[in-house]
NUFITI-254431 format. One record per residue (C-alpha): residue in one letter; residue number from 0; x, z, y. Coordinates in nm, 3 decimals. Example, Ala and Ser with C-alpha at 12.3 -4.5 7.8 and 13.67 -1.06 7.14 Angstrom:
// NUFITI-254431
 res   n      px      pz      py
   A   0   1.230   0.780  -0.450
   S   1   1.367   0.714  -0.106
// end
This chain:
// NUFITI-254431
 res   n      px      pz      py
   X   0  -4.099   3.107   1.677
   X   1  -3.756   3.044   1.530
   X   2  -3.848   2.772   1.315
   X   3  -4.070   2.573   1.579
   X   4  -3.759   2.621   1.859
   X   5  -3.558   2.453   1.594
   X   6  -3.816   2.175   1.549
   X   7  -3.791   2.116   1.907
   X   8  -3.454   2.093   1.902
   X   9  -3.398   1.849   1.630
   X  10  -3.671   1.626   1.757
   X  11  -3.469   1.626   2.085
   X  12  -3.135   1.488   1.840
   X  13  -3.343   1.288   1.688
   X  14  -3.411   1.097   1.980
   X  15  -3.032   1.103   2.157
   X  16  -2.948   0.967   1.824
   X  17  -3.194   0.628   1.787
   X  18  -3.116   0.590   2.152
   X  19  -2.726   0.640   2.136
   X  20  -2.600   0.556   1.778
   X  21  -2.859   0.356   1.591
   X  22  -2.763   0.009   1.630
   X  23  -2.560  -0.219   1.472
   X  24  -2.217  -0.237   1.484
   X  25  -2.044  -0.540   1.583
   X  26  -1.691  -0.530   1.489
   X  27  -1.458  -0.728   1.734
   X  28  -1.175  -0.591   1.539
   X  29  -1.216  -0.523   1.170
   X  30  -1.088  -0.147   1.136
   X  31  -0.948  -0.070   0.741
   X  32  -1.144   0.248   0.721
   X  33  -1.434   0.453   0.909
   X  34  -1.725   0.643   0.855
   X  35  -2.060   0.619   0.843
   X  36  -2.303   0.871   0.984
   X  37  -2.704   0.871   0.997
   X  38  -2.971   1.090   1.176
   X  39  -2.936   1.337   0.887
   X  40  -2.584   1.444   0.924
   X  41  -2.644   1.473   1.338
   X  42  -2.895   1.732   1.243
   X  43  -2.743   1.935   0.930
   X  44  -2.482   1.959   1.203
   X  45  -2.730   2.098   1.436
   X  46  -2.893   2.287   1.213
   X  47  -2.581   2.493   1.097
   X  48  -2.477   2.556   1.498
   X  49  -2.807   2.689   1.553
   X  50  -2.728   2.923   1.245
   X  51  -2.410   3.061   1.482
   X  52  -2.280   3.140   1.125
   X  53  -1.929   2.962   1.209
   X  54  -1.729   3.041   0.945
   X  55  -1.846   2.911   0.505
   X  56  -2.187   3.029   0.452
   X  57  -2.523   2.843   0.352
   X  58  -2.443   2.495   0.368
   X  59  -2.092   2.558   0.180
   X  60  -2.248   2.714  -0.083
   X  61  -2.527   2.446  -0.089
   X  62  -2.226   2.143  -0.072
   X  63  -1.999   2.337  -0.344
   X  64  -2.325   2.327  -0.605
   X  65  -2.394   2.000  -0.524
   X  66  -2.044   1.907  -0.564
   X  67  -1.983   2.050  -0.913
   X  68  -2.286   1.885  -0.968
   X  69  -2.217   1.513  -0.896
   X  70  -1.889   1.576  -1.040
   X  71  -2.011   1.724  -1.378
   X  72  -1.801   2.024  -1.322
   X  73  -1.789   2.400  -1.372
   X  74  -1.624   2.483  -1.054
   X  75  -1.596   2.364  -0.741
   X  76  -1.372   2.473  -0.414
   X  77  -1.389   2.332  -0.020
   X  78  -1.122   2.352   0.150
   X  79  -1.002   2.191   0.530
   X  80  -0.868   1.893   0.427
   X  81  -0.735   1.675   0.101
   X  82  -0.385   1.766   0.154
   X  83  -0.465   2.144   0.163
   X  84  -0.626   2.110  -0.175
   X  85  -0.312   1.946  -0.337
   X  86  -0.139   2.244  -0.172
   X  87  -0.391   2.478  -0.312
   X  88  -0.380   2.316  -0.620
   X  89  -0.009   2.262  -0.697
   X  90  -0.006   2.689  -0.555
   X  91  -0.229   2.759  -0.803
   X  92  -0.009   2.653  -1.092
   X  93   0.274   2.888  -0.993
   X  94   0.056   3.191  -1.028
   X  95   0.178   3.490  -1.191
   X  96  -0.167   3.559  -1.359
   X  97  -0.093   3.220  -1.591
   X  98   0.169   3.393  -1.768
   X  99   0.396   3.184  -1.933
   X 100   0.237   2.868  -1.808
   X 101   0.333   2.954  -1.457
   X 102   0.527   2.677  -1.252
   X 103   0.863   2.863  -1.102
   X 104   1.116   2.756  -0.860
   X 105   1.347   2.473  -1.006
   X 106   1.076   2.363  -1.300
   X 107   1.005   1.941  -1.253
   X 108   0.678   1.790  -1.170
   X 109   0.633   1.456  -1.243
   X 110   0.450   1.194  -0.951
   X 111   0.540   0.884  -0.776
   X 112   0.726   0.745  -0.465
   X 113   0.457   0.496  -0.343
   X 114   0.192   0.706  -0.189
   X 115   0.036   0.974   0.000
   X 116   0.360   1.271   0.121
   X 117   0.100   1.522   0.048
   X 118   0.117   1.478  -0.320
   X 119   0.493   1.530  -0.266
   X 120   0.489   1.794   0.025
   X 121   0.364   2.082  -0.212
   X 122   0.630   2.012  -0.503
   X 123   0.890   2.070  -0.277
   X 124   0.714   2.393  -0.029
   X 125   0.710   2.544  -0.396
   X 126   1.043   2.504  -0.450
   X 127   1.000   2.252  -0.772
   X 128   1.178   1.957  -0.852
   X 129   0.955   1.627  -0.828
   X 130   1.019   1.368  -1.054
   X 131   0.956   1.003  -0.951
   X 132   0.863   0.756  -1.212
   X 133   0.814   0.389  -1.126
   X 134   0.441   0.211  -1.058
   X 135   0.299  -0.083  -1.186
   X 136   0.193  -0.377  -0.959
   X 137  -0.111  -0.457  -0.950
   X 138  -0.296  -0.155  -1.000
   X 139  -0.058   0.037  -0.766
   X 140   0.003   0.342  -1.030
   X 141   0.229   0.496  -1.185
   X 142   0.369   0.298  -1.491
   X 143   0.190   0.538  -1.789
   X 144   0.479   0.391  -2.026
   X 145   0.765   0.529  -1.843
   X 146   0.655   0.870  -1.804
   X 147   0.796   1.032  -2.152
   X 148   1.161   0.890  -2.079
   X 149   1.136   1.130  -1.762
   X 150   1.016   1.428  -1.964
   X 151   1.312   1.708  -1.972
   X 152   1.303   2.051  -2.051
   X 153   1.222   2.156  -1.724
   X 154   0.901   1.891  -1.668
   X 155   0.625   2.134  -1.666
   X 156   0.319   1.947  -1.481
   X 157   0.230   1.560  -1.410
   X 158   0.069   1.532  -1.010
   X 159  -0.019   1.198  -0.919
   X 160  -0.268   1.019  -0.749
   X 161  -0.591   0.767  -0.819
   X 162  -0.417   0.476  -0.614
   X 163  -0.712   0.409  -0.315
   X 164  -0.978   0.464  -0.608
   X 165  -0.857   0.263  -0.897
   X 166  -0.731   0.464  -1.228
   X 167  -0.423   0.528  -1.435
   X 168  -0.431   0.570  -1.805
   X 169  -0.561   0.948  -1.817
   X 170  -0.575   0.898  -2.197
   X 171  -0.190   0.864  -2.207
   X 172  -0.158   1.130  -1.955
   X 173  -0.351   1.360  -2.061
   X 174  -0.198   1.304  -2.430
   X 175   0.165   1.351  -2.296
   X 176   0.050   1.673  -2.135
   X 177  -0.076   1.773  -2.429
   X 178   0.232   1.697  -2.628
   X 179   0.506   1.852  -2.389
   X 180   0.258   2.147  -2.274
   X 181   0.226   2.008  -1.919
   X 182  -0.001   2.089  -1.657
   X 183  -0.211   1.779  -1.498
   X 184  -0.339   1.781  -1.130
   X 185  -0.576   1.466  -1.059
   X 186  -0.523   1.391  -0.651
   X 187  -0.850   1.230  -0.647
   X 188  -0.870   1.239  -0.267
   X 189  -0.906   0.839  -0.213
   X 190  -1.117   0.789  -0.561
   X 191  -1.425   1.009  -0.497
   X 192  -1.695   0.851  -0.753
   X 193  -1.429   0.675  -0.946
   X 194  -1.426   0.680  -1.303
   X 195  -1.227   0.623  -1.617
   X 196  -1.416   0.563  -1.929
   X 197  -1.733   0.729  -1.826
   X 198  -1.577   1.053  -1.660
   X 199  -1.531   1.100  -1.305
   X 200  -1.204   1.103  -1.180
   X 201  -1.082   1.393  -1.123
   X 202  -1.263   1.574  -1.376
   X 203  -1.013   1.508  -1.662
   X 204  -0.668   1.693  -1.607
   X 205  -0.644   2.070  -1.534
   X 206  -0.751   2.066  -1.168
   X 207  -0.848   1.765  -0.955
   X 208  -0.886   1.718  -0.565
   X 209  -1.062   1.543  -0.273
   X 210  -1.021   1.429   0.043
   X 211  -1.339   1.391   0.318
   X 212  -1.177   1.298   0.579
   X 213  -1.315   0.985   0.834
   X 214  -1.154   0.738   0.619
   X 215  -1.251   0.883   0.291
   X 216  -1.572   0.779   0.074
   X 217  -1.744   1.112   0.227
   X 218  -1.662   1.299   0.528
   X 219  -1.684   1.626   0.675
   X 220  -1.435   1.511   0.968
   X 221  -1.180   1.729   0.809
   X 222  -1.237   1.908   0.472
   X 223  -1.154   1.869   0.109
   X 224  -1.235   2.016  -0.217
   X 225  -1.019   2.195  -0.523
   X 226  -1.241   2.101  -0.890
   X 227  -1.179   2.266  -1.213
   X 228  -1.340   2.364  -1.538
   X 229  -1.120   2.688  -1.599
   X 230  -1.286   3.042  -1.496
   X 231  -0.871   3.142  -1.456
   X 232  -0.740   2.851  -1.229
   X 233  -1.047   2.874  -1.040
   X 234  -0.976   3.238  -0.935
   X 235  -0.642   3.182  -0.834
   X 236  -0.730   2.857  -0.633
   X 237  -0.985   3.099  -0.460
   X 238  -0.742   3.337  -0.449
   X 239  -0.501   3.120  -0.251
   X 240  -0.737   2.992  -0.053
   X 241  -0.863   3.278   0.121
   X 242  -0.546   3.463   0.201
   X 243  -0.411   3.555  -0.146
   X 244  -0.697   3.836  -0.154
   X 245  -0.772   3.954  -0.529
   X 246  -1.091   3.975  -0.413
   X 247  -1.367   3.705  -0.517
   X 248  -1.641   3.830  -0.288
   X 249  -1.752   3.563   0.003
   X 250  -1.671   3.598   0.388
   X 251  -1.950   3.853   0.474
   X 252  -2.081   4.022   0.162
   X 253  -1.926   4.315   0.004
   X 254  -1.911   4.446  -0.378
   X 255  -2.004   4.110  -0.514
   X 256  -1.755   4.181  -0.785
   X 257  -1.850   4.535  -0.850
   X 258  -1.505   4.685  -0.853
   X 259  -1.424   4.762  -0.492
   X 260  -1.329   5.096  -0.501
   X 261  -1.273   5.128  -0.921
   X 262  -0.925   4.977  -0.960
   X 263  -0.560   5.043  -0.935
   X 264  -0.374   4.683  -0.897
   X 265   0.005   4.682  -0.817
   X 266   0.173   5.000  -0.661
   X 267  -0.157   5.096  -0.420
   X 268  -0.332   5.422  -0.483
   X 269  -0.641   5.412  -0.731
   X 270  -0.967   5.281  -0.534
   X 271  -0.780   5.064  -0.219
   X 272  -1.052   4.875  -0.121
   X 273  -0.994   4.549  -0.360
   X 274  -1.132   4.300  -0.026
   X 275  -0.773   4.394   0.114
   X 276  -0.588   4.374  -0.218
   X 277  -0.403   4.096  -0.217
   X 278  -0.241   3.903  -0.583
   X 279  -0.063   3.579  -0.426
   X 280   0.071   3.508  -0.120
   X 281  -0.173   3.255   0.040
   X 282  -0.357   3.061   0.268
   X 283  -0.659   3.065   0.453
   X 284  -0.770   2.714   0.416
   X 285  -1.139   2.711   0.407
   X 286  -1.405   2.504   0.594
   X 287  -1.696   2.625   0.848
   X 288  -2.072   2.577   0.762
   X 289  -2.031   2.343   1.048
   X 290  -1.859   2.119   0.818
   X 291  -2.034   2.189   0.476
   X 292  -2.316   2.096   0.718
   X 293  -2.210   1.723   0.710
   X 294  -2.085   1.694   0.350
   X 295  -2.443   1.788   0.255
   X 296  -2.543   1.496   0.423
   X 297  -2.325   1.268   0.317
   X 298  -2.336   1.378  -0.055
   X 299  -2.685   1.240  -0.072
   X 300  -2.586   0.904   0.049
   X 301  -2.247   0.880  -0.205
   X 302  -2.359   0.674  -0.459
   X 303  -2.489   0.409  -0.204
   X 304  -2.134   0.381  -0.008
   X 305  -1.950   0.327  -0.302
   X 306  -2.195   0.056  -0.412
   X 307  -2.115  -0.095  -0.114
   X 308  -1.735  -0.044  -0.157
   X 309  -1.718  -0.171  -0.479
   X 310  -1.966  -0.506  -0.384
   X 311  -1.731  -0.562  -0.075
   X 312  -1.438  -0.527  -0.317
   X 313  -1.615  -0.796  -0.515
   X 314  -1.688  -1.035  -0.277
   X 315  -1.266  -1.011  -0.104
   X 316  -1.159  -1.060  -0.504
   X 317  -1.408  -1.396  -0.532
   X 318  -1.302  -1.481  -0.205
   X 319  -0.894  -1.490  -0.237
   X 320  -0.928  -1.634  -0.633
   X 321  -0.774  -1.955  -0.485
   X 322  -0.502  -1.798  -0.310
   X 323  -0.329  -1.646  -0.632
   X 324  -0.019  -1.862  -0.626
   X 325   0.108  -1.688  -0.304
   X 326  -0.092  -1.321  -0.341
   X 327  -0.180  -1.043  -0.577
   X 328  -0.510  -0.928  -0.625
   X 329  -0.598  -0.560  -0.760
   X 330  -0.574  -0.561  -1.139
   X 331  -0.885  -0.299  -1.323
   X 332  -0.816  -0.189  -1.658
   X 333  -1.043  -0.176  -1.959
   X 334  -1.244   0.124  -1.940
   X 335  -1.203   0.162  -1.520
   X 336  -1.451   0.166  -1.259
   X 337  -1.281   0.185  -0.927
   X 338  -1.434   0.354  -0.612
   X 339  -1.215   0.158  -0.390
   X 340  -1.087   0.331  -0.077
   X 341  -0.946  -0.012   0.034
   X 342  -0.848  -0.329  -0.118
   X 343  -0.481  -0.396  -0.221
   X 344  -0.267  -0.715  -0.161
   X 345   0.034  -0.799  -0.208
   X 346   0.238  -1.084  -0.121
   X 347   0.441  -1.305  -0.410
   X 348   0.810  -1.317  -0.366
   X 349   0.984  -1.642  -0.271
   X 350   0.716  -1.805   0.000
   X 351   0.817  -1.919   0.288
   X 352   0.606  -1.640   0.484
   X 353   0.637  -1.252   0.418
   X 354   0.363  -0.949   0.400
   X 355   0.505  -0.845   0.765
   X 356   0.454  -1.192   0.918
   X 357   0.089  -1.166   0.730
   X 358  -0.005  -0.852   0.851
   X 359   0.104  -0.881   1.248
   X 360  -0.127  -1.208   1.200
   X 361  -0.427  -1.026   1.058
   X 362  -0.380  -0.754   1.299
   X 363  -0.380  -1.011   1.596
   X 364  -0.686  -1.183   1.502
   X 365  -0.888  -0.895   1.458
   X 366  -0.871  -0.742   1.087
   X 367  -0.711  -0.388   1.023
   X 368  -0.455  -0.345   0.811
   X 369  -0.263  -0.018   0.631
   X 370   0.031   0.001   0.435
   X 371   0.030   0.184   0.115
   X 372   0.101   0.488   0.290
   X 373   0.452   0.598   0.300
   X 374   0.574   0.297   0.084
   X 375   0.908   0.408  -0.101
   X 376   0.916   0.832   0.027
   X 377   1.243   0.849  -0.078
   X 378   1.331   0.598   0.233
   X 379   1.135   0.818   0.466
   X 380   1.294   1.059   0.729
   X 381   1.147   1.341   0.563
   X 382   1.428   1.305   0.258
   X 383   1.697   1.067   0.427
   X 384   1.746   1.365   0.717
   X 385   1.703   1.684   0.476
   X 386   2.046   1.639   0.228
   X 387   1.912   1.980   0.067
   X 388   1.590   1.804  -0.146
   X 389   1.644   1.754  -0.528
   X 390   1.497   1.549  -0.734
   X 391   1.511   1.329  -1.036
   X 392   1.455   0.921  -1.048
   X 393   1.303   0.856  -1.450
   X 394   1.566   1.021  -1.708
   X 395   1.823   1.032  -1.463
   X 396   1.993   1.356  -1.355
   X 397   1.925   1.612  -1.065
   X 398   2.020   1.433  -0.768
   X 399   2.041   1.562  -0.402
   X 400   1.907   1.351  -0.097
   X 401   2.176   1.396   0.056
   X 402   2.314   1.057  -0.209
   X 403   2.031   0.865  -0.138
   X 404   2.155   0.460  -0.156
   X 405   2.064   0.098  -0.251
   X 406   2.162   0.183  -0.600
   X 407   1.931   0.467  -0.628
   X 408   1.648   0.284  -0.472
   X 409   1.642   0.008  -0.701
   X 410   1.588   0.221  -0.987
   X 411   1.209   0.209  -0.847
   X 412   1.226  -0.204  -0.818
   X 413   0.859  -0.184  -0.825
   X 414   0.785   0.072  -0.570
   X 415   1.016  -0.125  -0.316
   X 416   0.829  -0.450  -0.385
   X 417   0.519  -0.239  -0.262
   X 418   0.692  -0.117   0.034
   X 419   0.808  -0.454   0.127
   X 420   0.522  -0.681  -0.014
   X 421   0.194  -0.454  -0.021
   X 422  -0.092  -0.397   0.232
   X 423  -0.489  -0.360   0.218
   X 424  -0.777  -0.410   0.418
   X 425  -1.092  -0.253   0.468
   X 426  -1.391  -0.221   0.206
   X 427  -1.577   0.100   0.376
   X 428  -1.944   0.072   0.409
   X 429  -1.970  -0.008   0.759
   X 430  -1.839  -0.334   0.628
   X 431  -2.106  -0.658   0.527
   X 432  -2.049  -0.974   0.438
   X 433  -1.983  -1.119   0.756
   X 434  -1.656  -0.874   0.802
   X 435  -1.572  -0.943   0.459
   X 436  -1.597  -1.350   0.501
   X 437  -1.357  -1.274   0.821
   X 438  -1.112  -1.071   0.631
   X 439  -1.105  -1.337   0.368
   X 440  -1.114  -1.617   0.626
   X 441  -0.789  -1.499   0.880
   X 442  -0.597  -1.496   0.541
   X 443  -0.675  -1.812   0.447
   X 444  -0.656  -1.952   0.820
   X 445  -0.300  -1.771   0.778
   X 446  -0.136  -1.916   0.463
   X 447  -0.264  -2.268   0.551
   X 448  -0.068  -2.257   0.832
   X 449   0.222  -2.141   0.675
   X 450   0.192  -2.374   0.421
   X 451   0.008  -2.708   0.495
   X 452  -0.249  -2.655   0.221
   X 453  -0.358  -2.405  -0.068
   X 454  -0.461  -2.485  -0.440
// end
């Protein structure tokens, strides 16, 4: 009876969705990101409400496996969103169960200005120091060469982020790290499917996160995931995802780990049930089956939206060839196979137009446009009204915000000229040719007014 009421019911969906949401999408205005969802995810979403399971159950289980899977991965971890895995992964690291390894307050993390704030956000909620180093242009990361010169004592872990899908050099990280004994967190959140020599990104450093929300290559609407190939790390992430709790049995089933009532952990008496013993002080940052629902959907279809992605990335690269004397195009390295979140521009100094003028242009005549995200962070309100924030700029000293100035700033001349000269536009699969040939059109349309003419 259950099964055939279901049937029913999904037939029903199946309908509302030909008749509501399967047509083609005519964009009047070119949006940088989006999602794309099918029949299939309507009813895995369906399917898991009718379950009236809620909270991480079948379809979590079901999207962690395939996860690990697709990755090439031991372990993998959902959590509610991209940011709350940098935040359970940078947690992680200060764990007391890593020993000497563990991260403490005042210890330097090296990362980037030009980015995401949630890379940044859990250095400082941990009470570390972060340590910006300068990018390159072009490929929008962080300049691999200048990373030892910013090395102290103190440096204990490298976090950074796979800028909008396209690699840095992991083999220099990763031999730095292994040099000065540092930790190294891969924010993979907007390079899903990337990959750097033949390994997914993500899957090289210590611990490596995702991102599914709307925008991202897969989405659960909100949700992210925490990888790793270390039984220890994964433990702890687990741990500090699901309130600190010792504990590594799932919402819902009891004695999974066969010592609930045959241990004595801190100062409680012998036997305290170990699913209220708690070793960290954490979170509860997981997803609902609800949402696992969807990412098993949209897992299946991965490999086809970033063929898409990368063949509209393609076609805006052959496009804007003949406009290199007045823009940058997005430089791949040897051994790098982007899975491009968006497509990078920037505009050459000394034109007589600027990226601002460009992008309230594009933006008028239809085509999205972002900025790469918070441009320089050390010029955004979250350090320029907070004079209590250290941090460090390359080899210099401890510095407080509370200093910040011109001088300082130009110490990162690079990540300023992506504040003031960088933007991208869409590649998501929603995107064809047509939207593509617009994108690459309005620019043109744009600099040959500004200019007369193009080589």
């Amino acid at each position: 009876m259950e099964q055939e009421l279901r049937r029913k019911v999904k037939e029903a969906a199946r309908e509302y969705y030909k008749e509501i949401f399967e047509r083609k999408r005519d964009f009047d205005y070119i949006p940088p990101s989006g999602k794309l969802l099918g029949e299939e995810e309507l009813l895995n979403m369906i399917d898991a409400s009718l379950d009236m399971w809620l909270t991480a159950g079948r379809f979590n289980k079901e999207f962690e496996t395939k996860f690990a899977k697709y990755l090439g991965v031991k372990y993998a971890l959902s959590t509610n969103s991209g940011s709350s895995a940098n935040l359970l992964a940078l947690s992680a690291l200060t764990s007391p169960k890593l020993g000497a390894k563990r991260l403490k307050k005042g210890d330097e993390v090296i990362s980037v200005a030009s980015g995401f704030p949630t890379t940044i956000n859990p250095i400082l909620q941990q009470g570390l120091i972060p340590v910006f180093v300068d990018c390159e242009v072009g490929t929008y990361n962080i300049d691999a060469d200048k990373i030892e010169e910013a090395i102290s004592p103190k440096t204990r872990a490298i976090f950074l982020a796979h800028t909008l899908g396209n690699s840095y050099d992991l083999d220099k990280i990763m031999s730095l790290a292994e040099k000065y004994n540092l930790w190294v967190i891969e924010d993979s959140c907007d390079a899903l499917g990337g990959e750097y020599k033949g390994k997914k990104i993500g899957t090289i450093g210590h611990i490596g996160t995702f991102s599914f929300y709307p925008a991202h290559h897969l989405t659960m609407g909100e949700g992210g995931a925490v990888v790793t190939n270390d039984p220890l790390l994964y433990k702890i992430i687990m741990s500090f995802r699901d309130w600190g709790r010792d504990c590594c049995c799932p919402p819902g089933r009891d004695g999974v780990c066969g010592k609930r009532f045959s241990q004595q952990l801190g100062n409680l008496p012998y036997g305290y049930d170990h699913k209220y013993t708690y070793s960290h002080i954490g979170f509860n940052l997981k997803i609902t089956d609800w949402q696992a629902a969807l990412g098993c959907s949209q897992i299946e279809k991965l490999d086809r939206f970033l063929e898409i992605r990368r063949r509209n990335a393609e076609l805006l690269t052959e496009k804007l060839q003949d406009l290199k004397d007045y823009l940058i195009l997005p430089i791949i390295k040897e051994g790098v196979k982007p899975s491009w979140f968006g497509y990078l521009i920037s505009v050459k100094e000394g034109l007589n137009f600027n990226k601002q003028e460009m992008v309230e242009y594009l933006e008028t005549h239809g085509v999205g446009t972002r900025q790469l995200f918070a441009g320089n962070i050390l010029r955004q309100p979250m350090f320029t009204n907070d004079e209590q924030i250290q941090f460090r700029i390359g080899n210099s000293k401890l510095l407080n915000s509370k200093g910040l100035n011109e001088e300082l700033y130009a110490k990162l001349p690079n990540t300023e000229f992506i504040m003031n000269n960088t933007f991208w536009v869409g590649t998501f699969p929603a995107l064809g040719e047509k939207e593509i040939s617009k994108i690459s059109d309005t620019i043109h349309s744009f600099i040959k007014k500004k200019c007369g003419a193009y080589n």
